[in-house]
C-alpha positions in Angstrom: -0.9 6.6 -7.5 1.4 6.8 -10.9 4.8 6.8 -9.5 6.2 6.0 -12.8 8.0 9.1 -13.7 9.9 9.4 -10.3 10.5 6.2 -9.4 12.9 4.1 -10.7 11.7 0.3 -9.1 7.9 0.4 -9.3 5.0 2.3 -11.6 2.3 2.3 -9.2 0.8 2.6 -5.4 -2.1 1.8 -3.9 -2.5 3.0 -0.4 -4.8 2.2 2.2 -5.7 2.4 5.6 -7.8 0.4 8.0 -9.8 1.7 11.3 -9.4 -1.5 13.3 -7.0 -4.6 13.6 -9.9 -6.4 12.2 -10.5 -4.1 9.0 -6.3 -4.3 8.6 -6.0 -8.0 8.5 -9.5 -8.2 6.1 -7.5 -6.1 3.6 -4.6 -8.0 3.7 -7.1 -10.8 3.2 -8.2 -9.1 0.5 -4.8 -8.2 -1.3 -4.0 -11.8 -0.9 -6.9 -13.3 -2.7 -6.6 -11.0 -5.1 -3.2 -12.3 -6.3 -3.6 -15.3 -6.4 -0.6 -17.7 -7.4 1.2 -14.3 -8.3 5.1 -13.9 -7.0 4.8 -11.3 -4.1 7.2 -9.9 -1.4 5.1 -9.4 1.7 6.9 -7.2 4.7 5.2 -5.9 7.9 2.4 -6.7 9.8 -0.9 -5.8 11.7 1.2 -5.4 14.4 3.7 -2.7 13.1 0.6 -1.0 12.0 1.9 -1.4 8.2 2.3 -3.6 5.1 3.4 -4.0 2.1 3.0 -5.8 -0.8 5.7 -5.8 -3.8 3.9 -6.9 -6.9 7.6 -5.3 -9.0 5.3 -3.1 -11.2 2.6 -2.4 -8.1 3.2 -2.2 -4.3 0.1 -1.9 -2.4 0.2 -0.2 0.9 -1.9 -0.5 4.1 -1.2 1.6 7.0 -3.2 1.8 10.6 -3.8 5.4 10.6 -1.3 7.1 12.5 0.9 4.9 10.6 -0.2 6.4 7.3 -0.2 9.9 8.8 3.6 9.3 9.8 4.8 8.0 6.5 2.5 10.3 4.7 3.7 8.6 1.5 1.1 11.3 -0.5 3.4 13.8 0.4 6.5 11.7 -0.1 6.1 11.0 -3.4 4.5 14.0 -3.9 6.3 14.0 -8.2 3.4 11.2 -8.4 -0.3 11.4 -10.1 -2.6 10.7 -8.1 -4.9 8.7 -10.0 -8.5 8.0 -7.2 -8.8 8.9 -4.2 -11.8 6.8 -1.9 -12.4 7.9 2.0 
């Protein structure tokens, strides 16, 4: 999601959600991998059903289900492009 034009501290989202505890910490998995030696801020956990990822320019999000449905950040930051959508 393109976030650019309404928010001032990032310019894009990814958001995701897992089906299990199992699926949830693969992603984080991942996400991890994926960045390699990059500076991140990581905050939440399995746990809390939610986490976060601060890349600055690109904050990835992964929510447990209800937890996605709850924050509904889609509808949040609604101002945003949507730029895919997988299910």
């Amino acid at each position: 999601m393109d976030v650019s034009a309404v928010a001032g501290f990032t310019d894009y989202f990814v958001i995701a959600s897992a089906a299990s505890s199992r699926q949830f910490e693969a992603l984080a998995g991942a996400v991890e991998r994926a960045a390699g030696d990059r500076t991140y801020r990581r905050e939440g956990g399995a746990d809390a059903g939610w986490l976060l990822f601060d890349f600055s320019h690109l904050i990835v999000h992964l929510f447990g289900r209800d937890e996605r449905a709850y924050y509904n950040l889609e509808g949040l930051w609604s101002g945003g492009r949507q730029l895919l959508r997988v299910e």
